[in-house]
Each structure stands twice: as structure tokens, then as C-alpha cells.
PASEBA-1860 file (N, C-alpha, C; in nm, 3 decimals):
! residues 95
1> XXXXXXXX> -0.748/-1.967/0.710/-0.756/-1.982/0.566/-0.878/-1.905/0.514 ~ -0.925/-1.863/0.414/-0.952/-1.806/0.324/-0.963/-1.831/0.192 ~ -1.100/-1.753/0.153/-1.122/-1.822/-0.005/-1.124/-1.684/-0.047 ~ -1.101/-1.661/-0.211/-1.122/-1.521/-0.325/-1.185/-1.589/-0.412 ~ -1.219/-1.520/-0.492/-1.307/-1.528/-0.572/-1.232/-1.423/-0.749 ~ -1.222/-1.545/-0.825/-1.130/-1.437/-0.969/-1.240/-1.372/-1.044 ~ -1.212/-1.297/-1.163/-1.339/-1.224/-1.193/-1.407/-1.359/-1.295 ~ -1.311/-1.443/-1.347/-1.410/-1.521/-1.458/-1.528/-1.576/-1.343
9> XXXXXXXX> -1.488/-1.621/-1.189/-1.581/-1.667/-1.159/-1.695/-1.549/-1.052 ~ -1.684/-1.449/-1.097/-1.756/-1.377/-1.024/-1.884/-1.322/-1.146 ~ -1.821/-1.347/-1.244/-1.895/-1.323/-1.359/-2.015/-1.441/-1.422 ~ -1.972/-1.556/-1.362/-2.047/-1.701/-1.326/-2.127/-1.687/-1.228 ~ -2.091/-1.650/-1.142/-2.150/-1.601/-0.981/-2.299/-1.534/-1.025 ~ -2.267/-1.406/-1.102/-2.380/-1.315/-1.156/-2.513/-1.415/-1.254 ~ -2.409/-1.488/-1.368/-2.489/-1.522/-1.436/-2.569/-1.639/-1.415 ~ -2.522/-1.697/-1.251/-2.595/-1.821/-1.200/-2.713/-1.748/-1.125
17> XXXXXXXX> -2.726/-1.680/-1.042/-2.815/-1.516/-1.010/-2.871/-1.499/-1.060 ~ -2.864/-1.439/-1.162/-2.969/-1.391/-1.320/-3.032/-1.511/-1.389 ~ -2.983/-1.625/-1.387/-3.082/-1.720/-1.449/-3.141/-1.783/-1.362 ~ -3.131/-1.724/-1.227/-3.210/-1.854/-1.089/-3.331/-1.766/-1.074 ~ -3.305/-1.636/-1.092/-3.431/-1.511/-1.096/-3.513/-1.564/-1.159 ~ -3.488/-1.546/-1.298/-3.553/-1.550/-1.412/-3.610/-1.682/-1.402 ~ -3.548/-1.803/-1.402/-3.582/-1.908/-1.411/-3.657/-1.975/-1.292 ~ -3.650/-1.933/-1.167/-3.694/-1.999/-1.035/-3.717/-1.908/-0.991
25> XXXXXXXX> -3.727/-1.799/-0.960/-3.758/-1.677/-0.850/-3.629/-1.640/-0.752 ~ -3.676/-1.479/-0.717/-3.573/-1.459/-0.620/-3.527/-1.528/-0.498 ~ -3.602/-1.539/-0.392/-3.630/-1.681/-0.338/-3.500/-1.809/-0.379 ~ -3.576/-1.838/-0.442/-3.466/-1.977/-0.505/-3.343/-1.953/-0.501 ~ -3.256/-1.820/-0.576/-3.172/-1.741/-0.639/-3.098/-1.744/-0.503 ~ -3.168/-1.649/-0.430/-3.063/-1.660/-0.305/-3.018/-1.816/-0.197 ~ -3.089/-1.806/-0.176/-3.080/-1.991/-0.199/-2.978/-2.044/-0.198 ~ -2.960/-2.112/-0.330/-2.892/-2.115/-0.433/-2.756/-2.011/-0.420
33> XXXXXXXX> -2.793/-1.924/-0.463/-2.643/-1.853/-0.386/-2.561/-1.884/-0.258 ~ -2.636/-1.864/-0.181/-2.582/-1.879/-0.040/-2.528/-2.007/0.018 ~ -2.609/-2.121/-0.090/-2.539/-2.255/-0.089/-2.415/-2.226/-0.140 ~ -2.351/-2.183/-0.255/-2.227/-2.154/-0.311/-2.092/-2.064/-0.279 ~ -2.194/-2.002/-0.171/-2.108/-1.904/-0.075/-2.073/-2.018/0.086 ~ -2.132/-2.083/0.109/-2.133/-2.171/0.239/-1.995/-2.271/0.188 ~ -2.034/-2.330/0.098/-1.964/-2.382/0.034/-1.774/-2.339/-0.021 ~ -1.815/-2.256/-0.037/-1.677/-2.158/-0.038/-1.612/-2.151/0.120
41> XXXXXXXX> -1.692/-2.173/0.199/-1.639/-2.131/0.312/-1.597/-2.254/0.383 ~ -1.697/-2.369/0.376/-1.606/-2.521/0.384/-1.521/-2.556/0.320 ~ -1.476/-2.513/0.230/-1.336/-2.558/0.139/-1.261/-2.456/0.189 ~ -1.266/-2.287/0.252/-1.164/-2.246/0.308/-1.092/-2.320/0.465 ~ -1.184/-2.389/0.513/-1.182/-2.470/0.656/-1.102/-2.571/0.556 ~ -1.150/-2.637/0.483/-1.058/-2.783/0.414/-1.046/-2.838/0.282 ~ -0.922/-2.697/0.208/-0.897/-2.688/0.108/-0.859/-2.734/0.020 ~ -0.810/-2.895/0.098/-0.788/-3.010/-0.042/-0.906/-3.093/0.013
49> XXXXXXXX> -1.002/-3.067/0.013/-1.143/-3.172/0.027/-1.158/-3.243/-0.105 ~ -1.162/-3.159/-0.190/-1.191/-3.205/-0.344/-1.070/-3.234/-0.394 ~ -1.133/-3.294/-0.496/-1.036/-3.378/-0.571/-0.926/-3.315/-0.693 ~ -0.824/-3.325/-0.694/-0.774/-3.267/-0.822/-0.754/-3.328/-0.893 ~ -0.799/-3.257/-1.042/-0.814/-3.299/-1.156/-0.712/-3.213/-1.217 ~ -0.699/-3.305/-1.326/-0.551/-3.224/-1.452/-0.609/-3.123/-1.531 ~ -0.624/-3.017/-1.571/-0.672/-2.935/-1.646/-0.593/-2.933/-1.777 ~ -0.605/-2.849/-1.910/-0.494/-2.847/-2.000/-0.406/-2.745/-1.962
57> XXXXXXXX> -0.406/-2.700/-1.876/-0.293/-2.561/-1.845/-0.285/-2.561/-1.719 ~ -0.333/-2.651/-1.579/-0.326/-2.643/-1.468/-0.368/-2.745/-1.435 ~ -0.342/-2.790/-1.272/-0.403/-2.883/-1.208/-0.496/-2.769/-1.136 ~ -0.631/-2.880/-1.085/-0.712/-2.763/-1.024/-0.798/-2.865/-0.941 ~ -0.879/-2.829/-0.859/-1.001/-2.921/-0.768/-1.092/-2.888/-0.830 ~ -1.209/-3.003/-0.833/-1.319/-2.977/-0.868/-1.441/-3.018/-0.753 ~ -1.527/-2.934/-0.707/-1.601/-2.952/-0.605/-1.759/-2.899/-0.628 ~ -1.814/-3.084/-0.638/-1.978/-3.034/-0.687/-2.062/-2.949/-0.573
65> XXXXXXXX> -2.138/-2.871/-0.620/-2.251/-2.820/-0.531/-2.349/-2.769/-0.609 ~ -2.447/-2.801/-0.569/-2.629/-2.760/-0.627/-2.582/-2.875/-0.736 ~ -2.634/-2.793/-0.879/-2.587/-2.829/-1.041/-2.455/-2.795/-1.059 ~ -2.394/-2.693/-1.007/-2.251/-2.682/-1.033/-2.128/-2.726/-0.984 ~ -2.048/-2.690/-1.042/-1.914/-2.769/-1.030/-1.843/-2.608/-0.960 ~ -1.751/-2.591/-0.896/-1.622/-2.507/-0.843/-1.515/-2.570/-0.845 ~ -1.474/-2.455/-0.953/-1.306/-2.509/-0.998/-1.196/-2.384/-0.909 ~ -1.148/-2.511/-0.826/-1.061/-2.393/-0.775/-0.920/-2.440/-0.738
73> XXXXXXXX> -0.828/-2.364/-0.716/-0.657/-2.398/-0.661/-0.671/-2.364/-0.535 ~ -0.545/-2.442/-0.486/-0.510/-2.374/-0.336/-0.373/-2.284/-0.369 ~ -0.371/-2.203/-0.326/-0.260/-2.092/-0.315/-0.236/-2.033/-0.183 ~ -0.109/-2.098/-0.091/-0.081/-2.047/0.062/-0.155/-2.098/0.164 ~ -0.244/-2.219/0.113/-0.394/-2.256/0.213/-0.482/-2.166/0.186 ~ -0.467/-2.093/0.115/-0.647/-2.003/0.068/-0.707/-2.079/-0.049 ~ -0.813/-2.090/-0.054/-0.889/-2.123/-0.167/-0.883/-2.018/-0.253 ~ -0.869/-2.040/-0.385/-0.904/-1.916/-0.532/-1.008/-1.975/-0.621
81> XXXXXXXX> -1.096/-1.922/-0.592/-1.155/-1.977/-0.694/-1.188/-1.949/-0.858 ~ -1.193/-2.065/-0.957/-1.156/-1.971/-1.071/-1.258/-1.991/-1.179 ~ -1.374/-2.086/-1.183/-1.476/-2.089/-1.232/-1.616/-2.156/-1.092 ~ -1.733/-2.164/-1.186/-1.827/-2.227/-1.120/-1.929/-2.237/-1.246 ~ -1.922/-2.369/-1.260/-1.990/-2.425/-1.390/-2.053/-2.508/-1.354 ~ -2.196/-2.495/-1.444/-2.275/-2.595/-1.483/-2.221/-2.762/-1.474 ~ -2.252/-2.821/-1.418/-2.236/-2.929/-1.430/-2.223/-3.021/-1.558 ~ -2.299/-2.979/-1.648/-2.310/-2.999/-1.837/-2.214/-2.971/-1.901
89> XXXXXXX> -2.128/-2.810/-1.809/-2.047/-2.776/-1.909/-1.947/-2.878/-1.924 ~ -1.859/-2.847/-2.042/-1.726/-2.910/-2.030/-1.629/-2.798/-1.939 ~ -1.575/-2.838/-1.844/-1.476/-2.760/-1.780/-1.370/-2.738/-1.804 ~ -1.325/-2.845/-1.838/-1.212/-2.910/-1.908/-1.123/-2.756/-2.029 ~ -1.216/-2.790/-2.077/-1.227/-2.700/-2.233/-1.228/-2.539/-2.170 ~ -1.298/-2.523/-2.065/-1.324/-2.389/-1.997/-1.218/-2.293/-1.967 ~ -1.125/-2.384/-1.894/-1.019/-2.331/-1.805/-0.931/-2.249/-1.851
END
């Protein structure tokens, strides 16, 4: 199994990066990244770990790590992932 990554959440990916710089140091940033990448890689090992939640246009899993949330489907036993939000955000509303 296997995880991807869609562009809305690669574009999350960046902007969680750019504010861990800015806000905590590089250091931190990678960090922090690499937690979210590890993480990606235990949900490709066990892809209904998390829980699914109803979205307004999909069902989807939601799986906390650090402050954020990963919203993702299973498709074939691969993980897709399709956001990675703030924990604050509404996701809901996101999708």
C-alpha cells in the first residue's frame, strides 16, 4: 500500500513549511514535517486507522497529527490524501 498526496494538500504541505520557518525556525519546520510524512506512511501500513467522517460531498478519514488534522480517502488500499488542516480550521466547510 501506498499513500499520494493531491495538490490542495501539497499546497498545505508548503504553507505548513513556510509558517513553521517563519514562526519556529527551520529546525522545528522539518520536524514537523517529517512528523507528517511518517505519518503518511503509517496510514499507508493501516489505511482505515482513522476514523471516517461524513463530509458534504464525500466520506473521508480524519487523522490528527502535531496541530493538524489529514483528511484523506482510501482508494485500492492506497491512502490519497486530500487536505492537512489546522486543527481550528473548519474542515468540514474545506472539502
Amino acid at each position: 500500500m501506498a499513500w499520494f498526496i493531491v495538490e490542495s494538500a501539497a499546497l498545505d504541505m508548503q504553507h505548513i513549511a513556510e509558517d513553521g520557518m517563519l514562526n519556529f525556525g527551520d529546525n522545528h519546520a522539518r520536524q514537523y514535517t517529517s512528523k507528517l510524512i511518517d505519518m503518511f506512511e503509517r496510514l499507508a501500513d493501516m489505511p482505515y486507522l482513522a476514523a471516517e467522517r461524513q463530509a458534504s460531498q464525500q466520506t473521508v478519514r480524519l487523522m490528527p497529527c502535531g496541530s493538524h488534522n489529514i483528511l484523506y480517502v482510501v482508494e485500492n488500499e492506497d491512502v490519497v490524501v486530500l487536505r492537512i488542516l489546522h486543527g481550528l480550521q473548519n474542515w468540514f466547510d474545506l472539502l
